[in-house]
C-alpha positions in Angstrom: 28.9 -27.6 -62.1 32.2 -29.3 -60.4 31.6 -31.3 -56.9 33.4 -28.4 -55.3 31.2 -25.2 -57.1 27.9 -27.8 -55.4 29.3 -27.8 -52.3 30.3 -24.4 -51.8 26.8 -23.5 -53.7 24.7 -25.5 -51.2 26.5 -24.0 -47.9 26.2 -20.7 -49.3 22.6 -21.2 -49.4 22.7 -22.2 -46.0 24.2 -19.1 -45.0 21.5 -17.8 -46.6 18.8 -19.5 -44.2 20.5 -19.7 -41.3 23.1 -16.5 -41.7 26.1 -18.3 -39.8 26.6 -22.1 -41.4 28.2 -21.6 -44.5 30.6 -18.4 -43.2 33.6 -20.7 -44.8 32.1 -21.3 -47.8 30.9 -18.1 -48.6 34.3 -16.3 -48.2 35.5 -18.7 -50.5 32.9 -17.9 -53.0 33.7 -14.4 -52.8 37.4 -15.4 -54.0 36.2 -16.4 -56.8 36.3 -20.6 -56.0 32.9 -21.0 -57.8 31.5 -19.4 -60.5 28.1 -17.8 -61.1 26.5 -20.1 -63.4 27.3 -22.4 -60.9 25.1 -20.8 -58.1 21.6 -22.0 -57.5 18.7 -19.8 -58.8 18.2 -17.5 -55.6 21.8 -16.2 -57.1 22.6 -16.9 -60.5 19.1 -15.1 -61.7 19.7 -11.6 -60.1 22.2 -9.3 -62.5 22.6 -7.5 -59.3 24.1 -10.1 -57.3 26.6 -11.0 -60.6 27.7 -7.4 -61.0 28.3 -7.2 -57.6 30.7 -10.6 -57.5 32.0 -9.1 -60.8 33.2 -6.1 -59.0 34.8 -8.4 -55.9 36.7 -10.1 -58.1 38.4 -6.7 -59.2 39.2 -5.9 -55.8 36.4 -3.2 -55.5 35.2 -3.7 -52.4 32.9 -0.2 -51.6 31.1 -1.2 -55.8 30.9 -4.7 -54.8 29.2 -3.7 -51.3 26.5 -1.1 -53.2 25.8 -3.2 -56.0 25.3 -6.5 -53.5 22.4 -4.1 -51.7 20.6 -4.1 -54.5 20.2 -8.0 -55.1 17.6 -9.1 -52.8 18.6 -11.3 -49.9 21.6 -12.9 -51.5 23.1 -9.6 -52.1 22.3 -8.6 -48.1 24.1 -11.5 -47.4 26.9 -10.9 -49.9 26.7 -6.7 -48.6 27.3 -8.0 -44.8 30.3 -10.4 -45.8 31.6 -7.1 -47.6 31.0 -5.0 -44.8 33.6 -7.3 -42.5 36.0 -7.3 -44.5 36.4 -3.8 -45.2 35.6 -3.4 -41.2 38.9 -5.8 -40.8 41.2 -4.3 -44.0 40.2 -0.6 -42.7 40.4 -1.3 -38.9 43.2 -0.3 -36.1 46.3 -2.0 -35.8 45.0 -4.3 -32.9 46.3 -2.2 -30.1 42.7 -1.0 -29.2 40.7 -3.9 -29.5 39.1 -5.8 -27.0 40.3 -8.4 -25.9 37.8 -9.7 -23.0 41.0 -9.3 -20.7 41.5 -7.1 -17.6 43.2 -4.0 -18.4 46.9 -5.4 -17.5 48.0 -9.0 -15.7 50.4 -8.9 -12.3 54.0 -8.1 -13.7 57.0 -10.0 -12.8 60.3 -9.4 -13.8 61.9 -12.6 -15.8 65.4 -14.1 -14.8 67.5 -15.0 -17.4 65.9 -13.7 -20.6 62.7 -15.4 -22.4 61.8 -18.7 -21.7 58.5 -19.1 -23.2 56.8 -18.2 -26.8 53.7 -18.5 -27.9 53.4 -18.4 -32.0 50.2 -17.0 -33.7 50.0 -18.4 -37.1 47.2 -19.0 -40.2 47.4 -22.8 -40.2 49.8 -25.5 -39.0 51.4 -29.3 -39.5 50.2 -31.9 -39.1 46.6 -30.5 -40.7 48.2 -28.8 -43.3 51.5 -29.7 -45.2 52.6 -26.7 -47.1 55.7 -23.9 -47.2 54.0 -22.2 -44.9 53.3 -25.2 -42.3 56.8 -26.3 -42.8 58.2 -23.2 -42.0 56.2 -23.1 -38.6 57.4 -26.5 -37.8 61.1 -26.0 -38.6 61.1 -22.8 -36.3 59.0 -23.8 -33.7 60.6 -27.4 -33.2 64.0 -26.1 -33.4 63.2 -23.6 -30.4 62.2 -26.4 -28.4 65.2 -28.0 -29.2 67.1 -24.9 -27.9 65.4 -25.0 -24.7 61.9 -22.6 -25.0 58.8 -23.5 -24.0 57.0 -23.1 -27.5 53.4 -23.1 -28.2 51.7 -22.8 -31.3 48.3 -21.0 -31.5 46.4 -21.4 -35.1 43.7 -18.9 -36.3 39.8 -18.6 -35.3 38.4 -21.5 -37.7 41.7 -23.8 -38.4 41.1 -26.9 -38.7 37.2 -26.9 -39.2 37.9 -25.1 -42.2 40.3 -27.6 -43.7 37.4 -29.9 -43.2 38.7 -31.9 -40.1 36.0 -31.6 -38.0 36.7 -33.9 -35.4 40.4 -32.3 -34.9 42.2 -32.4 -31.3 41.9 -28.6 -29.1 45.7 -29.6 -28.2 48.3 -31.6 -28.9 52.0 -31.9 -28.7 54.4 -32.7 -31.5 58.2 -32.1 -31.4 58.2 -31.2 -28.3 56.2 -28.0 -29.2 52.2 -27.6 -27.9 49.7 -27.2 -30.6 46.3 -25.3 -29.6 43.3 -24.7 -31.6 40.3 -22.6 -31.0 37.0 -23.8 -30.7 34.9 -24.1 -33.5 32.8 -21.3 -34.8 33.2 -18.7 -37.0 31.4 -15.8 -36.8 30.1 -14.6 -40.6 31.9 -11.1 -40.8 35.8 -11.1 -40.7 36.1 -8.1 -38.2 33.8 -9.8 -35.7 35.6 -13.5 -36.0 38.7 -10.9 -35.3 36.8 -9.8 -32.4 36.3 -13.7 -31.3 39.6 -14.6 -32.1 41.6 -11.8 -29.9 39.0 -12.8 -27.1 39.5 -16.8 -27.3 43.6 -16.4 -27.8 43.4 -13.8 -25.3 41.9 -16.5 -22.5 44.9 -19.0 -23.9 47.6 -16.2 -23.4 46.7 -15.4 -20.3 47.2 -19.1 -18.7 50.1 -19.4 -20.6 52.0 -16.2 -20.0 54.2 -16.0 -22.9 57.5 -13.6 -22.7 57.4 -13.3 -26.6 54.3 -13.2 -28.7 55.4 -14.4 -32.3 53.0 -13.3 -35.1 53.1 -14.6 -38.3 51.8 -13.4 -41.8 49.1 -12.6 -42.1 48.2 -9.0 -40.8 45.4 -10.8 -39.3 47.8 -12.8 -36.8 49.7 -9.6 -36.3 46.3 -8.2 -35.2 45.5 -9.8 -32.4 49.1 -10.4 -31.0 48.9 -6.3 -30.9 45.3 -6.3 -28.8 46.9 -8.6 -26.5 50.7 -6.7 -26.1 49.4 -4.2 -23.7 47.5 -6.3 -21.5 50.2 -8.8 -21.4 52.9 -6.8 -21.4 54.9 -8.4 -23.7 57.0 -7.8 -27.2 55.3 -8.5 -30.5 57.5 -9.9 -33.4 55.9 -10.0 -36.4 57.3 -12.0 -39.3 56.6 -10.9 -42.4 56.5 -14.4 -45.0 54.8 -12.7 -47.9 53.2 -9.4 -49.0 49.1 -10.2 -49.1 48.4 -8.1 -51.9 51.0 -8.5 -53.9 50.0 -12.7 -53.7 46.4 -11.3 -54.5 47.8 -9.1 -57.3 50.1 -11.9 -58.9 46.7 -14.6 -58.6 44.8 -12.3 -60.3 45.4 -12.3 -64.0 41.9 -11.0 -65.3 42.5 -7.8 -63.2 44.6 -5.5 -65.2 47.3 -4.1 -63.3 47.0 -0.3 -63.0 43.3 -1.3 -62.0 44.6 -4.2 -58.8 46.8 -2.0 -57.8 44.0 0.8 -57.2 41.8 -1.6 -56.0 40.5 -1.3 -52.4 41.7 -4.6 -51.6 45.0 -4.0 -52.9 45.3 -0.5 -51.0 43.5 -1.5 -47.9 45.8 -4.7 -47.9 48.8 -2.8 -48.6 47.8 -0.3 -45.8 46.5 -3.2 -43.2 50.0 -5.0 -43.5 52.1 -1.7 -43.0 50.1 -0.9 -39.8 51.4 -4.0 -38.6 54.9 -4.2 -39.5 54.9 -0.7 -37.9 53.4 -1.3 -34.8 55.7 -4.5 -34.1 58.3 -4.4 -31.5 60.2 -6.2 -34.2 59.6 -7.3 -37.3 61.2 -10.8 -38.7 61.4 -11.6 -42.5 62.9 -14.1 -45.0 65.4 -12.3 -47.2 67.3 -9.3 -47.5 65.0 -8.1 -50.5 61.9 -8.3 -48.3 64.0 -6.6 -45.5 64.4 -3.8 -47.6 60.7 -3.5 -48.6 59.9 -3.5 -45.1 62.3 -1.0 -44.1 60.8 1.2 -47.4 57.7 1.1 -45.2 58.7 3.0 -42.4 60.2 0.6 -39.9 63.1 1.0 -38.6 66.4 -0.7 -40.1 67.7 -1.9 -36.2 64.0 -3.3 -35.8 64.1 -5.9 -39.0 66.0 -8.9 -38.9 66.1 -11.4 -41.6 66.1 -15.3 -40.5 66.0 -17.1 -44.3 64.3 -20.0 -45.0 65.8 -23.4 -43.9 66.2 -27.2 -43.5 66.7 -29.6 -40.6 68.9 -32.2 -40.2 66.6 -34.8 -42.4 67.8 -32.5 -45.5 71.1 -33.0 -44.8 71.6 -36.3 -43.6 73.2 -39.2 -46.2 75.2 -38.6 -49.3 75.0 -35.8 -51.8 73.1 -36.6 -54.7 75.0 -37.0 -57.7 74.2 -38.3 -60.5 76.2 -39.5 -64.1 73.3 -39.1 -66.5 75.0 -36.5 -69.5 72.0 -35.6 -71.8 74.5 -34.8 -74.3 75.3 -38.0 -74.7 71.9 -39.1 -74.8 71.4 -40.1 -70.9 68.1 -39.2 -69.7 68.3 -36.2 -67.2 65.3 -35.6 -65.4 64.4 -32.2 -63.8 62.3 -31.9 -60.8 59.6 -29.2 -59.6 58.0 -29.7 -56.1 55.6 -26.8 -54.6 52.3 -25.7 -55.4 51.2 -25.0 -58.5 50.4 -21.7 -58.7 50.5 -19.6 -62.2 53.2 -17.2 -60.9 55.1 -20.7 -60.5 55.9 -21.1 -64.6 55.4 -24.6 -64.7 54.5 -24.3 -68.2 57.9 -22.5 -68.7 59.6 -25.7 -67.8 56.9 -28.1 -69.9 58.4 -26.0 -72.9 61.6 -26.3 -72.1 61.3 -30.2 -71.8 59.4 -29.9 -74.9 62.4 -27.4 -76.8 65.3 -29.9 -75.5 63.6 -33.1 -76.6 62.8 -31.6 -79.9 66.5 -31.2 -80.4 67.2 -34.7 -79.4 68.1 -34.6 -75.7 66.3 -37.4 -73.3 64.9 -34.1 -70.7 62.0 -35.5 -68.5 59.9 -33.8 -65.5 58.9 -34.5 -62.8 56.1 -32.1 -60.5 55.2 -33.2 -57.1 52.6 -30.6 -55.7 49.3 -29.6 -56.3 47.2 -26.5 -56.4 45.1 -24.2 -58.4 46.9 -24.4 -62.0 47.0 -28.3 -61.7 44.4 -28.9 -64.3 45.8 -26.2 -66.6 49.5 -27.7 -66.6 48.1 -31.1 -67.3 46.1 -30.3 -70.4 49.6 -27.9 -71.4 51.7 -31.1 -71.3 49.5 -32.8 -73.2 49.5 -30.1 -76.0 53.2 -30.0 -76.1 52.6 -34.0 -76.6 54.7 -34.8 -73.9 53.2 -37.8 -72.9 55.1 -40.3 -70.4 58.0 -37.6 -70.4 56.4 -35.7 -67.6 55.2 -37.1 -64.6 52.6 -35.5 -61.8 52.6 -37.0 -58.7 50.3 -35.0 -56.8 51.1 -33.6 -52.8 53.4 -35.3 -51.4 55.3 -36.1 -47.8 58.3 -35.4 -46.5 59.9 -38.3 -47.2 58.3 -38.9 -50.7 59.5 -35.8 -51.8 63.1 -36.3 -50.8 63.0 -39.9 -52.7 61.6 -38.1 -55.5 64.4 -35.6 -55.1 67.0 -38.4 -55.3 66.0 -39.6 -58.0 66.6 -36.4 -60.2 69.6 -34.5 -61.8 68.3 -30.9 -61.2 65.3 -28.8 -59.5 63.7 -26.5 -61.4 61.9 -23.0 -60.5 61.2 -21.2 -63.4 59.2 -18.7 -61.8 57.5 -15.5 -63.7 58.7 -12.0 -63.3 55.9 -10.7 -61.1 56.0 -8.5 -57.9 55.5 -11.1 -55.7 58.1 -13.4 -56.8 60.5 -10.2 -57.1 59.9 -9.8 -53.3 59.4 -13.2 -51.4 61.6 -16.3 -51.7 60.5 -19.9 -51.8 61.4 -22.9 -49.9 61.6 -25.4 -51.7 65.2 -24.2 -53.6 66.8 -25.0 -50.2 65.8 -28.2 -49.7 67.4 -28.8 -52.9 70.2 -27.5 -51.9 70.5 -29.4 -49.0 70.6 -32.6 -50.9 73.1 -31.1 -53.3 70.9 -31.1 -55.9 72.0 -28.5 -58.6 68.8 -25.4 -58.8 68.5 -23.5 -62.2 66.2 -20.8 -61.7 64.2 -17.4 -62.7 66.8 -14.7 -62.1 65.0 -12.5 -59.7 66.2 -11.1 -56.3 65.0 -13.5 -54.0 66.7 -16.2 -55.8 69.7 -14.3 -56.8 70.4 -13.6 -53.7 70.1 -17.5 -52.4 72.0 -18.9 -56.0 74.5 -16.5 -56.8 77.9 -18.8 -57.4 75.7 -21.8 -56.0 72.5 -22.3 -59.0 72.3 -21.8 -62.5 70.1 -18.5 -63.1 68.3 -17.6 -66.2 66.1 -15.3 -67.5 62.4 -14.9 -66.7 59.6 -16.1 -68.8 61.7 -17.1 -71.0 61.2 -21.1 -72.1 64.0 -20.8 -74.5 66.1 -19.1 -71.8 65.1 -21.9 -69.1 66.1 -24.6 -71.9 69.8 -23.1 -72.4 69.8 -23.5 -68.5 69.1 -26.7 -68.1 72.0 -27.8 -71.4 74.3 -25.9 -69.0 73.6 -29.1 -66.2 73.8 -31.9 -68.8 77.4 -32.0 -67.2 77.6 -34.0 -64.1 80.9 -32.5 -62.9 79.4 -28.9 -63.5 76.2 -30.3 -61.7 78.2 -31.6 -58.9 80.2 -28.8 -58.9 77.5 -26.6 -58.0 75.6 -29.0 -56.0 78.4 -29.5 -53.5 78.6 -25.2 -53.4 74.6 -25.3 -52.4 74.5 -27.9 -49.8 77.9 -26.4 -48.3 75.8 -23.0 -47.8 72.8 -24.5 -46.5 75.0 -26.6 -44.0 76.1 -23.3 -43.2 73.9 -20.8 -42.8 70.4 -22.6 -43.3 69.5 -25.1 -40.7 66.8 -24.3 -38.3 69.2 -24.3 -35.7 70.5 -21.6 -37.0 67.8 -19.7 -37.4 66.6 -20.6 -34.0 69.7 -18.8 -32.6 68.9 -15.7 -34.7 65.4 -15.9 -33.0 66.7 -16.4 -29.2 68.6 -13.3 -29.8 66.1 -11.5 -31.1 63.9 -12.3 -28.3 66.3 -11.7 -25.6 66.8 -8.1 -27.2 63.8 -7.2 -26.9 62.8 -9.0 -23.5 65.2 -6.5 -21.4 63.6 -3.7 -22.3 60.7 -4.3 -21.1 60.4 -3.4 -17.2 57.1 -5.3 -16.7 57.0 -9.1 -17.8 54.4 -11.0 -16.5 55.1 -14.5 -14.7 56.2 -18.1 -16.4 53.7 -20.1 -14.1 53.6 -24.1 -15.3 51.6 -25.1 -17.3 50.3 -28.1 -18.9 51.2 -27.9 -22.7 48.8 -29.6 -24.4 46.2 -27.7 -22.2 43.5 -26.4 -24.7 42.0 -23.5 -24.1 38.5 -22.6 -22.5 35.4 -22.9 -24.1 34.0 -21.0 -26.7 31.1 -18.6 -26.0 28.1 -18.7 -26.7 27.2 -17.7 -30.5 27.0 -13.7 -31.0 28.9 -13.2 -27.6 32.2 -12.3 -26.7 33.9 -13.0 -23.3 
């Protein structure tokens, strides 16, 4: 049993005894981070309580809950964890939630359009480094920049749950204010929704937003909702990602036809709809997801796209371009930087370092990232024989990646044809860009759509494919070529500044019409917010 399957194991158990100390750690065991032969006896012995993980695993949620019932106190424990989360997936919108608020707050008319936001997000920088995190930092720091008032409110849980105990309630980076709610989390999801709406609630309310700026997931759409009316403010909801299509695409022992009618697929599907729905607005990354969104039943005029961007850091110094010409036996090395996922096809590129240096060409890699498919790409490399041409250099900073980056000839994103990479772009090409770094990439719409002219596309799941993609960059004039076209477009269209601008209009669109808007009084930004109730009790 791995350090991590002990862990999670022993806090479970502790759930078990106490019913609220290992909430974290059994939600992560129900997604399948530990295994069942990894579970201390109370668990691993009852068939019961197997069948019913079994059945979570498949996404069937009402089996999972009947067969946990029949597995002693383990499975009561498993059934009541079950019970929230269907309680959350099959709940209301958010609109008629409590919130532990009065009905409405004293309205006030605001002069001169919106002058303060207050973001709802998952998790955040500095805790957390990821796509996600950089996303929220690039946005929320570039509003600043343009003059809002921005504050950044991260879920019920964050960062306990990341394992920083001893994190700040507030703090204030890039001019932006950070808040986090106190600690404790009740065990079922709907209630620590419940908590959640009633301890963002008592932070929105000294704060006084004009704008309340939701972020995927559904979750953080959720409470922005149960807090509109009261408030009386606009909800944006930004749409990063489709839940259950990531769900679907990380779930490779689930057959298809089966995850897709899945309660958890469904009830995800459905959750995120009510959401984009009920938005005043909904924000998303690229004209592909605009048009899923739109196939949902919003309203065209209510979805604007702001893409994925860079700031200045991205941009600053000389393009990087490079000399090295594989062809004539100059090592060209190929970089991959994000998290290593499956639906990533970092074993696509492996082969294709593997095909190329078969035939003679010096092709190395480099992967800067971590994440669940780590192990698996190490031991791949190591069957392809690769040896010292492929490098893994584990997470990495900001600035550590960008060295890295400078150091290659060519990113790489040879991601698999799967619903969720048909729908939701990544980051990471863009930084690339920025740099003038040449991109050859799986040919699906997301990237299409960001490469077209500028990027070398090729077709998916295909290492031989990838490999003829890569020959087509062992010319540095075609490499600089098309790195110059990328960071030209970036320089363009994808800075944060930009997007920030996009976001400021949106705002003030939607601001106007709304005859109600409660008062900017001060106040102090790195304020955090009230303390937590008492355990069991809401506000």
């Amino acid at each position: 049993m791995s350090t991590e399957q002990t862990r999670l194991a022993r806090l479970l158990q502790g759930a078990l005894d106490t019913r609220s100390a290992g909430t974290v750690a059994a939600r992560h065991l129900l997604r399948g981070t530990a295994h069942v032969s990894g579970l201390p006896a109370p668990f691993r012995d009852r068939p019961a309580y197997a069948a019913a993980l079994e059945a979570y695993r498949h996404g069937d949620l009402r089996l999972a809950r009947e067969r946990a019932r029949e597995a002693g106190p383990a499975g009561r424990l498993l059934a009541r964890l079950i019970d929230g989360e269907l309680g959350l997936l099959d709940g209301p919108p958010g609109d008629d939630l409590p919130t532990g608020l009065p009905t409405s707050l004293p309205p006030r008319p605001v002069d001169g359009g919106p002058r303060r936001v207050l973001h709802l997000v998952t998790n955040a920088w500095p805790e957390t480094t990821a796509g996600y995190t950089v996303r929220t930092r690039g946005i929320t720091e570039a509003q600043a920049a343009a003059g809002l008032e921005v504050h950044v409110a991260t879920r019920l849980g964050f960062p306990v749950n990341r394992g920083r105990i001893g994190a700040a309630r507030g703090l204030q980076r890039g001019g932006v204010a950070q808040h986090r709610l106190p600690a404790g989390l009740p065990l079922r999801a709907d209630d620590a929704l419940r908590r959640d709406i009633a301890l963002t609630g008592r932070l929105a309310a000294r704060l006084r937003p004009d704008v309340l700026h939701a972020h995927s997931n559904h979750v953080n759409g959720r409470v922005a909702l149960a807090l509109r009316a009261r408030l009386g403010v606009p909800v944006v909801y930004e749409v990063r990602g489709l839940l259950e299509e990531t769900w679907r695409s990380r779930s490779p022992h689930v057959d298809d036809a089966h995850a897709v009618a899945s309660d958890h697929y469904r009830l995800t599907r459905a959750a995120e709809t009510r959401i984009m729905r009920a938005a005043d607005a909904v924000v998303t990354l690229s004209e592909t997801l605009r048009t899923e969104v739109i196939g949902r039943g919003v309203p065209a005029e209510r979805v604007v796209v702001v893409p994925n961007c860079v700031d200045d850091v991205w941009l600053a110094g000389e393009a990087v371009v490079h000399a090295a010409d594989a062809r004539s036996g100059d090592p060209l090395t190929l970089l991959y930087a994000g998290t290593l996922n499956d639906y990533e096809g970092v074993d696509l590129l492996l082969d294709a370092v593997a095909l190329l240096r078969s035939r003679g060409l010096d092709v190395r890699a480099v992967v800067a990232g971590g994440g669940p498919a780590a192990t698996r790409l190490h031991e791949h490399a190591a069957s392809r024989g690769l040896g010292a041409a492929v490098r893994f250099t584990g997470v990495v900073d900001r600035d550590a990646l960008i060295a890295l980056a400078r150091t290659a000839d060519a990113v790489c994103l040879p991601r698999r044809d799967l619903p969720v990479t048909r729908l939701v772009p990544p980051l990471k090409p863009v930084e690339a860009m920025a740099l003038g770094l040449p991109v050859v990439a799986a040919d699906l719409p997301p990237l299409r759509e960001l490469l077209a002219g500028r990027g070398v596309l090729v077709r998916p799941d295909d290492a031989d494919a990838l490999a003829a993609g890569v020959l087509a960059l062992a010319d540095p004039a075609r490499r600089a070529e098309l790195g110059a076209a990328a960071r030209d477009h970036v320089a363009r269209t994808r800075t944060w500044r930009a997007a920030a601008a996009s976001h400021l209009d949106l705002y003030g669109r939607l601001v106007p019409s709304r005859a109600d808007l409660p008062a900017t009084d001060a106040v102090h930004p790195t304020a955090a917010p009230t303390a937590a109730p008492t355990e069991g009790a809401l506000p």
